[in-house]
C-alpha positions in Angstrom: 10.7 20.7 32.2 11.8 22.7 29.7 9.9 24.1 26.8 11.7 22.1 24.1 10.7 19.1 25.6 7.0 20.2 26.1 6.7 21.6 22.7 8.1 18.0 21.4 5.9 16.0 24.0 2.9 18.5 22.4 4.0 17.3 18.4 4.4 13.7 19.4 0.6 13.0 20.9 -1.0 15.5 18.5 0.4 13.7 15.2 -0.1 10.5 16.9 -3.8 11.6 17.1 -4.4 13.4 13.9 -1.7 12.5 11.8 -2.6 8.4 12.2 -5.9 9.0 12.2 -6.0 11.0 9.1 -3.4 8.3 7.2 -5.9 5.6 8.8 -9.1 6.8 7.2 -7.4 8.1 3.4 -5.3 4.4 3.9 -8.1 1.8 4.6 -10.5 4.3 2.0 -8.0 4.0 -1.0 -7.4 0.4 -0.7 -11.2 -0.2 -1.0 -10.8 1.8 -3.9 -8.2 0.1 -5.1 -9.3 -3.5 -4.3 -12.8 -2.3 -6.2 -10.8 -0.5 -9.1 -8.3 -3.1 -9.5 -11.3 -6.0 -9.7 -12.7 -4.0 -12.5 -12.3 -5.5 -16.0 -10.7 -3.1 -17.8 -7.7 -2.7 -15.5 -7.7 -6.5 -15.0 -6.9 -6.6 -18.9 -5.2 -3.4 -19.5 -1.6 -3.7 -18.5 0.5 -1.1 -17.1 3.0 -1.2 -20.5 0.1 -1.6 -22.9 0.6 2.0 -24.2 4.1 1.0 -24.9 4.0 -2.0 -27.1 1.9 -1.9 -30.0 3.8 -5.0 -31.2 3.0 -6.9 -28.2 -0.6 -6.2 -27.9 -1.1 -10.1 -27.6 0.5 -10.5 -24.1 -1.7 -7.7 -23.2 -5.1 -9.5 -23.4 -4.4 -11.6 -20.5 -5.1 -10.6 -16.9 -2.7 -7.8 -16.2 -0.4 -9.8 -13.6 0.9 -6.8 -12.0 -2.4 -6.1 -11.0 -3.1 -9.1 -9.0 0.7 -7.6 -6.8 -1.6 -4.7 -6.4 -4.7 -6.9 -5.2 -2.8 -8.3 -2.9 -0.6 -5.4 -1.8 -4.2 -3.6 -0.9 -5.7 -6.2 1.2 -2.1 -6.5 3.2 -2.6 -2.5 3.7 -6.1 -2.8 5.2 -4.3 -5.3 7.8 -1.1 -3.1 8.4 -3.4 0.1 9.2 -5.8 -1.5 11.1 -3.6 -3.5 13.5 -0.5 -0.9 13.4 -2.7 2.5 13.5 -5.7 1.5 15.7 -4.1 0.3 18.6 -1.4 3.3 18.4 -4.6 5.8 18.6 -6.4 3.6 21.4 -3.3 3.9 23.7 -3.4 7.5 23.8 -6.3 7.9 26.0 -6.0 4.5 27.5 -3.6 1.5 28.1 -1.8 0.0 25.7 -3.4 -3.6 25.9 -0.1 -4.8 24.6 1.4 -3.8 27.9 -0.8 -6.6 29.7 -2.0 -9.0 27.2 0.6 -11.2 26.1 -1.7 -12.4 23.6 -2.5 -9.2 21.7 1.0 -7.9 22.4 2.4 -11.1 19.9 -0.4 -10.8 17.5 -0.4 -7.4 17.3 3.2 -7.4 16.3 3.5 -9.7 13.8 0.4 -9.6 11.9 1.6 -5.7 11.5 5.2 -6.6 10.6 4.2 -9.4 8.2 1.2 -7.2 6.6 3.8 -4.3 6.0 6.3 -6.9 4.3 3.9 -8.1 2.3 3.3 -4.6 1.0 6.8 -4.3 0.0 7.3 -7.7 -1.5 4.3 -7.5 -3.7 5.4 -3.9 -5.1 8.8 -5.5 -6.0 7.0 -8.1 -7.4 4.9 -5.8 -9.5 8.1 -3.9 -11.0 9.9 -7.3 -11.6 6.2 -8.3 -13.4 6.6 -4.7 -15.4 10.3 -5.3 -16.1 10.0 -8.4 -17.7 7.0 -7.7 -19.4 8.5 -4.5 -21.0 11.5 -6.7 -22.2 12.2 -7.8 -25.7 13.9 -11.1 -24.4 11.1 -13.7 -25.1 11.8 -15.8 -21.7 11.8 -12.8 -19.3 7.8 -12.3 -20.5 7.1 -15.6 -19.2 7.3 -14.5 -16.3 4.5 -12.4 -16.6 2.0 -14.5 -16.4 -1.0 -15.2 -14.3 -0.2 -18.3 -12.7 3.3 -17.6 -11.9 1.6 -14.1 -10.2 -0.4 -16.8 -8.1 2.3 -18.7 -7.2 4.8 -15.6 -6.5 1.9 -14.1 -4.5 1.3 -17.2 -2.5 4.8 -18.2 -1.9 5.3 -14.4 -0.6 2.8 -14.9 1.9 4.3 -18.0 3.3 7.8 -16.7 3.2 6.7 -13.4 4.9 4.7 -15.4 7.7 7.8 -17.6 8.3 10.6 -15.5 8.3 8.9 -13.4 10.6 7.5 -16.2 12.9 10.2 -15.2 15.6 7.7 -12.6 16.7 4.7 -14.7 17.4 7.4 -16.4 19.3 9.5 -14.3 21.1 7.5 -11.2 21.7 7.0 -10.7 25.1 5.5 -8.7 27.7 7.9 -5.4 28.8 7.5 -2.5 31.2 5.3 -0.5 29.5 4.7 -2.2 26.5 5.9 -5.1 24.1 9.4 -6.0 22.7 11.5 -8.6 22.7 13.1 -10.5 25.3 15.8 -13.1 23.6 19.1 -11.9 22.5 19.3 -14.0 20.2 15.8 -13.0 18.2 16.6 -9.5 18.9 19.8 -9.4 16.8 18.0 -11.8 14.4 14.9 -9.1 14.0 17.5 -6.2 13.9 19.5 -7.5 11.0 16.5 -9.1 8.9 14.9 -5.5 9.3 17.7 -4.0 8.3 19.1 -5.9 5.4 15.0 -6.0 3.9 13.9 -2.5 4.8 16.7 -0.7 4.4 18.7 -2.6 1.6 17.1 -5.5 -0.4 13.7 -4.2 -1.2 14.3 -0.7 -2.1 17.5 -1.4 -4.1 15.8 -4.2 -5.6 12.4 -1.4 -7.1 15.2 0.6 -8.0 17.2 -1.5 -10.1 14.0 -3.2 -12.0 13.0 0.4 -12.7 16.2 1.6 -14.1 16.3 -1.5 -16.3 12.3 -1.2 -17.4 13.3 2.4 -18.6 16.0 1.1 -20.2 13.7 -1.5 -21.9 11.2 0.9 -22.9 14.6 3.6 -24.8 15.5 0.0 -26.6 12.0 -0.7 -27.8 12.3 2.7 -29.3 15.6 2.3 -30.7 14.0 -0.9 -32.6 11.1 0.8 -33.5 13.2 3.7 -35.5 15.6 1.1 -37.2 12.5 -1.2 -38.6 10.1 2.0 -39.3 13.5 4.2 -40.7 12.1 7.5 -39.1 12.7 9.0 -35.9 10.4 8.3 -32.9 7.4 10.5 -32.7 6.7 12.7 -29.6 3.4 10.3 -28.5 5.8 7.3 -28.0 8.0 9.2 -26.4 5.6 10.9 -24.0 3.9 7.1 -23.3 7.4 6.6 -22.1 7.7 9.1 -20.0 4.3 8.2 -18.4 5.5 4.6 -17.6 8.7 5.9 -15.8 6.5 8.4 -14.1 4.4 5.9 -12.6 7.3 4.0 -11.7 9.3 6.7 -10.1 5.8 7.9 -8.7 5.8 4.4 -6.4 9.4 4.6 -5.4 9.4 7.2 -4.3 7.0 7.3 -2.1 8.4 4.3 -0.4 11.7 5.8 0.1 9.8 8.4 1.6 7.9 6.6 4.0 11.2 4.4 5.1 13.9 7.3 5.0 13.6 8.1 8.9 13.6 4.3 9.9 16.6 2.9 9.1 19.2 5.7 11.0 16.4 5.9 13.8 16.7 1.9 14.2 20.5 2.0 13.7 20.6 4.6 16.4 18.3 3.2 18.9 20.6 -0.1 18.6 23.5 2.0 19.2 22.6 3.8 21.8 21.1 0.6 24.1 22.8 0.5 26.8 23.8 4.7 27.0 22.2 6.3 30.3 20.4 9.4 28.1 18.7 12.3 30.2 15.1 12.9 30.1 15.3 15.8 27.2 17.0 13.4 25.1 14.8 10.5 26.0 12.3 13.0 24.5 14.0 13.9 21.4 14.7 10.6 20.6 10.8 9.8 21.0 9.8 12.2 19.2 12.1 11.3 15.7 11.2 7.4 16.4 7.6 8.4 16.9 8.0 9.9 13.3 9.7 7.5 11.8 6.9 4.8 12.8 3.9 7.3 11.4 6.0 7.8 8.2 6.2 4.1 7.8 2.3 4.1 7.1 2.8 6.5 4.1 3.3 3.9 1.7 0.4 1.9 2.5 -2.1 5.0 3.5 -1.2 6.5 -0.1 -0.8 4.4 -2.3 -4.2 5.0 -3.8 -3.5 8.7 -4.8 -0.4 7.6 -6.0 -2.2 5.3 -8.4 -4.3 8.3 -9.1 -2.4 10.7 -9.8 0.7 8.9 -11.6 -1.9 6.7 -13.8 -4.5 7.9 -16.7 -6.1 4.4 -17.3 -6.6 4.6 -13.1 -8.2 7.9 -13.3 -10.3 7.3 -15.8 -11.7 3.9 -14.4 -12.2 5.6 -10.9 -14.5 8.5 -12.6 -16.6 5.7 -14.6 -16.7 4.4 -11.0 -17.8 7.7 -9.5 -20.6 7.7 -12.3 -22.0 4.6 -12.5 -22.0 4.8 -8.4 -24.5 8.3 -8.7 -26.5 7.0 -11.4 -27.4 4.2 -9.5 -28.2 6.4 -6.5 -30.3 8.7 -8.7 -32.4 5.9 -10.4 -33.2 4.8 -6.5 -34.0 8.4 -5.9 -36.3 8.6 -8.8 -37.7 4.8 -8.7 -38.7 4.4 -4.9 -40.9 7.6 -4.5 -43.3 5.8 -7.9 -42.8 2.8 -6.1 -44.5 3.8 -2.9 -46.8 6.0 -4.8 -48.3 3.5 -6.7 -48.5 0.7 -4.1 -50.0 2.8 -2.1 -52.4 4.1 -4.3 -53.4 0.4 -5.5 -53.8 -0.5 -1.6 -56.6 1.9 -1.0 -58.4 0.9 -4.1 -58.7 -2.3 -2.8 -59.9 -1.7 0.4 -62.2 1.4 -0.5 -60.2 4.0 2.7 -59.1 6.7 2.4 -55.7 8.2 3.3 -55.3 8.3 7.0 -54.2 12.2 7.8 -51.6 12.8 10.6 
C-alpha cells in the first residue's frame, strides 16, 4: 500500500472523527441558540430590513416572518446532524447498523435528506420573505406576512417529505451499507439532487439577493428625490449591513455544497469503470469531504447569524446576562436559604448542630 493512500485513508477516519464531531457539537449548540434567540421578543418583532425603512416602520411591528424560516430551518438542523453525523461517527469503531437493519438503513436516509432540504427551502424562503418585504411594490409585501410564513413553512414540509418519499421506499440493504436498488429511483434521486442542490435553490438565494440589494439602492434613490439631498453615510452603511448578512448566508451554503455536485456527477459517471484500489481511495476521500462539507451550512449557521447580525448579537449577550444573573441570585439565595431553615429547625427542637 502505498503512502498516498495511507496518508488519505489517515485524513479520511480522522476528519470523520473530529471534524463531524466538532460540526456536531457547535451545529446542534447554535441551533438551541438560535431556536432560544429567535423565540425571543425582540427578534420576533424586529425585522431583518427594519434598519432600512423608516417609512415602513408599520410592517415592522408584526412578527418578523423571516424569522419563523429560521425557527424552522433550526429545528430541521438539529434532525440533519443528529441522524446524518451520529451514525457516521458510530460506524467508525463499529458496524454501520445501516448495513443490516433495513429499517434504520430507510429512516436513516430520508429523515437526513428531507431534514437537509428543509434547511435549504426555508433559507430561500427567508430571502424571498426579505425580498419582498424590502420592495416598494405594495403586493410583493403581502407576502410577508405571518400566515402565509405558516402556510409556506407547512406546505415545505409536506412537499419535502413527498418528493423525497422514494427513499423510505426504495432504500435498500447493500454490501456494506445502504443505497438504492431500482434504476428507476436511482436516476429519479440523481436528477432531483441535482437540479435542487446544485441548480434551483442556490440560483434561486442568489437572484432574491441581487434583487433585495437592488430594492434597498431604489429606496435610496426615492429617499434623495423626496428629501432633495444626497443620502447620508448611516443609510448607506444600514445598506451595506443588510447585503452583508445576505451574502454572509450565501455564502456559506455555496461553501458547504461546492464539492457535492462534481463529486456526485462524477461518481455517476464513473459507475460502471473498474478503478484500482488507490483510486478507489482518492475518490473516498474527496466524497468523504464533500459529505462533511455538506453539514457546514446547518453546523454554522448560528455564527453566521452572529457575526453578520448586530440586532443578533446584541440579543445573545442580554441572553448571556440574564442567564448569569440568574445563576448568581441562586448562588447568593440558596446558602440564606439553608442557613436560615436550618437555624429555625434547631430552635424548635432545642439540639444542637450535630458535628461530623
Amino acid at each position: 500500500m502505498s503512502a498516498l493512500v495511507l496518508t488519505l485513508t489517515n485524513i479520511v477516519y480522522q476528519t470523520s472523527r473530529y471534524g463531524l464531531s466538532t460540526l456536531f457539537a457547535l451545529g446542534i449548540l447554535g441551533s438551541i441558540l438560535n431556536i432560544i434567540l429567535f423565540s425571543r421578543k425582540q427578534l420576533r418583532q424586529i425585522s431583518c430590513c427594519t434598519c432600512m425603512y423608516n417609512n415602513f416602520k408599520h410592517l415592522f411591528e408584526k412578527k418578523n416572518t423571516s424569522i419563523l424560516d429560521f425557527l424552522a430551518a433550526s429545528c430541521a438542523n438539529i434532525v440533519s446532524l443528529s441522524w446524518g453525523i451520529i451514525p457516521t461517527l458510530y460506524s467508525l469503531n463499529n458496524v454501520y447498523p445501516g448495513s443490516y437493519s433495513l429499517a434504520f438503513c430507510k429512516i436513516q436516509g430520508y429523515l437526513t435528506h428531507t431534514s437537509l432540504q428543509m434547511t435549504r427551502v426555508f433559507l430561500v424562503l427567508a430571502c424571498f420573505d426579505r425580498f419582498a418585504l424590502s420592495s416598494t411594490n405594495a403586493y410583493l409585501r403581502q407576502f410577508s406576512q405571518v400566515k402565509i410564513a405558516h402556510r409556506s413553512i407547512s406546505i415545505t414540509v409536506i412537499c419535502c417529505l413527498l418528493i423525497a418519499i422514494h427513499l423510505a421506499i426504495y432504500l435498500n440493504l447493500v454490501p456494506g451499507g445502504c443505497g438504492l436498488t431500482n434504476t428507476v429511483a436511482s436516476i429519479y434521486n440523481s436528477l432531483y439532487t441535482m437540479l435542487t442542490v446544485s441548480i434551483l435553490i442556490p440560483v434561486s438565494m442568489f437572484v432574491l439577493s441581487i434583487l433585495t440589494f437592488y430594492h434597498l439602492k431604489q429606496r435610496q434613490n426615492q429617499r434623495r428625490q423626496m428629501q432633495q439631498q444626497r443620502s447620508t453615510n448611516q443609510e448607506i452603511t444600514r445598506d451595506q449591513k443588510i447585503f452583508f448578512v445576505l451574502m454572509m448566508q450565501l455564502s456559506l451554503y455555496f461553501i458547504s455544497t461546492v464539492l457535492y455536485a462534481p463529486a456526485f456527477i462524477y461518481g455517476l459517471a464513473t459507475a460502471n469503470v473498474i478503478k484500482s484500489f488507490e483510486r478507489q481511495i482518492i475518490e473516498s476521500f474527496i466524497g468523504g469531504l464533500s459529505v462533511t462539507l455538506i453539514y457546514l451550512y446547518p453546523a454554522l449557521s448560528f455564527f453566521a447569524f452572529t457575526l453578520a447580525s448586530k440586532s443578533f448579537r446584541l440579543e445573545l449577550r442580554k441572553l448571556l446576562r440574564i442567564t448569569m444573573s440568574y445563576r448568581l441570585q441562586r448562588i447568593r439565595i440558596e446558602p440564606e436559604y439553608l442557613q436560615n431553615t436550618t437555624n429555625k429547625t434547631n430552635i424548635t427542637t432545642n439540639r444542637p448542630l450535630p458535628t461530623f
